[in-house]
LUMTILUM-807145 format. One record per residue (C-alpha): residue number from 0; residue in three letters; chain; x, y, z. Coordinates in Angstrom, 2 decimals. Each point is the difference from the previous one (the first is absolute). Example, Ala and Ser with C-alpha at 12.3 -4.5 7.8 and 13.67 -1.06 7.14 Angstrom:
2
   pos   code   unit      east     north        up
     0    ALA      A     12.30     -4.50      7.80
     1    SER      A      1.37      3.44     -0.66
***
This chain:
132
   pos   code   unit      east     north        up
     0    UNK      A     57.23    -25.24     36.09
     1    UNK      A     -1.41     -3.22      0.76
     2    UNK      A     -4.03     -0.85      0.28
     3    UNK      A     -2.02      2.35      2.64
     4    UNK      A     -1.27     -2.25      3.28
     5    UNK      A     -1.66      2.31      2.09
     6    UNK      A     -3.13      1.17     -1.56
     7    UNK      A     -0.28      3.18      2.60
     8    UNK      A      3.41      1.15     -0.33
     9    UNK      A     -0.33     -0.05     -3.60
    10    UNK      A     -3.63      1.58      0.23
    11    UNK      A      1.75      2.81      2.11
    12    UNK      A      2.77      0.54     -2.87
    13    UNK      A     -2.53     -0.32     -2.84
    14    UNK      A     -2.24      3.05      2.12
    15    UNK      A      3.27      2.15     -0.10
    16    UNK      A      0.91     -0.73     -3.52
    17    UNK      A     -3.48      0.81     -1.09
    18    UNK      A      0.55      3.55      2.39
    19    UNK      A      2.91      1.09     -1.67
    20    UNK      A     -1.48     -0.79     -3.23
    21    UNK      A     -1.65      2.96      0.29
    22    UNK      A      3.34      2.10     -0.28
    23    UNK      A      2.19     -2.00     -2.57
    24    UNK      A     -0.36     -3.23     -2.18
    25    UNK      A      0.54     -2.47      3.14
    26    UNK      A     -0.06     -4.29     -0.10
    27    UNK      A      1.09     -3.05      1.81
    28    UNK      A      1.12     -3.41     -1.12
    29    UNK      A      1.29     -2.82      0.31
    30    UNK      A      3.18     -1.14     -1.95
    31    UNK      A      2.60     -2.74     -0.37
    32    UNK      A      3.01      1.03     -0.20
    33    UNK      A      1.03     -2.40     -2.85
    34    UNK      A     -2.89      1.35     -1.78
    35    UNK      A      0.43      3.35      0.36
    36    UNK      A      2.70      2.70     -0.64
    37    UNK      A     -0.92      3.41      1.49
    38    UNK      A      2.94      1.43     -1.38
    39    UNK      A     -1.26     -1.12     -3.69
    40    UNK      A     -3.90      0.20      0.71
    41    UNK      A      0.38      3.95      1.71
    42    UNK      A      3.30      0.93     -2.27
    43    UNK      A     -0.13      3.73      1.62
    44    UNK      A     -2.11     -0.35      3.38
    45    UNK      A      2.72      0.23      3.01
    46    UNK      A     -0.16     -3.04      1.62
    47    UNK      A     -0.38     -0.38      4.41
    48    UNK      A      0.60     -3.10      1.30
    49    UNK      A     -1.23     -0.82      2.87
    50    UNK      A      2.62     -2.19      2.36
    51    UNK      A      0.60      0.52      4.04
    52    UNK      A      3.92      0.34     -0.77
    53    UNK      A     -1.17      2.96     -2.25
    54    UNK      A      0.57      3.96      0.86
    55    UNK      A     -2.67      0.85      3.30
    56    UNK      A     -2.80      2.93     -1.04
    57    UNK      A     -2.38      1.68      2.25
    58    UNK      A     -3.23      1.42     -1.76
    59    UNK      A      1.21      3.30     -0.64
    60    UNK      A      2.55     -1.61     -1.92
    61    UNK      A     -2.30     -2.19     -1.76
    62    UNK      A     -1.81      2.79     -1.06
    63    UNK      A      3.07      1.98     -1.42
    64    UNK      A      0.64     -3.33     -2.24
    65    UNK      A     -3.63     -0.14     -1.60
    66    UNK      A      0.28      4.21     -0.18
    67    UNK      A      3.58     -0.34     -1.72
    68    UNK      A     -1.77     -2.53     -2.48
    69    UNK      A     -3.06      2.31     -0.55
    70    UNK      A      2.41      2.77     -0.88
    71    UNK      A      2.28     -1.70     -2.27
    72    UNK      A     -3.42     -1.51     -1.38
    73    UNK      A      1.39     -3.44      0.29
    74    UNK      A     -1.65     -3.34      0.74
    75    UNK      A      0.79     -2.54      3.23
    76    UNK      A     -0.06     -3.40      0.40
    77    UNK      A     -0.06     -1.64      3.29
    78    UNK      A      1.27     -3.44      0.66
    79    UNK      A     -0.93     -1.51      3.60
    80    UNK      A      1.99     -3.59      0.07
    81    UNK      A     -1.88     -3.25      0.67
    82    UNK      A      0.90     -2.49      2.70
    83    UNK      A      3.35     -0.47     -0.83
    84    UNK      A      0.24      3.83     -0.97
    85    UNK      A      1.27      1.84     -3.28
    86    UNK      A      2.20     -1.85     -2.68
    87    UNK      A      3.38      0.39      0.89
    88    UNK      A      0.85      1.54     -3.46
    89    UNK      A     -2.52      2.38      0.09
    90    UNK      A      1.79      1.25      2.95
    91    UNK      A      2.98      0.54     -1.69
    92    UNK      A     -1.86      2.26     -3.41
    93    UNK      A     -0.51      3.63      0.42
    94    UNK      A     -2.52      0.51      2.39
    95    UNK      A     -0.78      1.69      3.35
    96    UNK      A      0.04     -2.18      2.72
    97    UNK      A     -2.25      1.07      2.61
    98    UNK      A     -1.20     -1.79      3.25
    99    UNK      A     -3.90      0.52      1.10
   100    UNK      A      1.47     -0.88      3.83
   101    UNK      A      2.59     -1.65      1.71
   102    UNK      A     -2.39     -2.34      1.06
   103    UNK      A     -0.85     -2.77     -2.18
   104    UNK      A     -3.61     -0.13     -1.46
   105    UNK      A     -1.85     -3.37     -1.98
   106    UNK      A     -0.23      1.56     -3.30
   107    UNK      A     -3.29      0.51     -0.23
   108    UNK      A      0.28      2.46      3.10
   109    UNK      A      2.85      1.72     -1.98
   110    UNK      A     -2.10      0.16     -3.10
   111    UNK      A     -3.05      1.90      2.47
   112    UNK      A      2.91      2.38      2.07
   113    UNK      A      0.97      1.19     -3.38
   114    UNK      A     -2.99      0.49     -1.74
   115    UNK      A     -0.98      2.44      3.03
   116    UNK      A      3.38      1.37     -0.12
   117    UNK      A     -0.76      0.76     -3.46
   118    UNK      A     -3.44      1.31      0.22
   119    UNK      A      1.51      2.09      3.18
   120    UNK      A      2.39      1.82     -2.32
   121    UNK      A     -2.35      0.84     -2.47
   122    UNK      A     -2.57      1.43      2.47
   123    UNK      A      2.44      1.95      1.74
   124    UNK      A      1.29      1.48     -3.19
   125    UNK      A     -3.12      1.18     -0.92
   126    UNK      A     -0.96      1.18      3.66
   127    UNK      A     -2.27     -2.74      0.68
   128    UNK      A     -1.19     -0.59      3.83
   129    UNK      A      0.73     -3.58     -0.19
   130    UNK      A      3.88      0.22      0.92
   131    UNK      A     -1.36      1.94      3.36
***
């Protein structure tokens, strides 16, 4: 959410988007909320918000969640908050709510920790070197 500021940080998420391109139909945007309805726009993707009050995952555990997905041959959307994070009914719709860290990141450094986190799961699926 909100307008990128940091050209390199969003040059580092845009090289790990394009990466894990290679493995599965893979973009980034951004949205406003009041514009946009991920529950209407991606009816039957499971949705992962993003939020540092949200359920702690390691990488092995990131990886099970993009795995589970592949399996079940179902679509994610990832929503990283802007500056004053997610909307707070979005929160409350069925979701996952999953924090990158218990640190707290601009967003554009969210946006580039989980496009790598993403790319790292689907490299380590497929027995890649890069998660080494």
């Amino acid at each position: 959410m909100g307008h990128p500021k940091d050209p390199h940080a969003n040059s580092l998420a845009a090289d790990f988007v394009a990466r894990a391109s290679r493995y599965a139909v893979t973009g980034m945007r951004e949205v406003r909320p009041e514009r946009f309805d991920p529950w209407a726009r991606h009816p039957a993707a499971r949705k992962i918000l993003c939020d540092p009050a949200g359920k702690p995952v390691d990488s092995p555990g990131f990886c099970a969640l993009i795995a589970a997905a592949e399996r079940e041959g179902r679509d994610l959307v990832f929503l990283v908050g802007g500056h004053d994070g997610l909307p707070p009914e979005w929160r409350e719709r069925d979701g996952l709510l999953l924090s990158l860290s218990p640190l707290t990141f601009p967003h554009e450094l969210a946006r580039a920790v989980l496009a790598e986190q993403i790319y790292r799961a689907f490299t380590s699926l497929r027995g890649h070197p890069y998660p080494r």
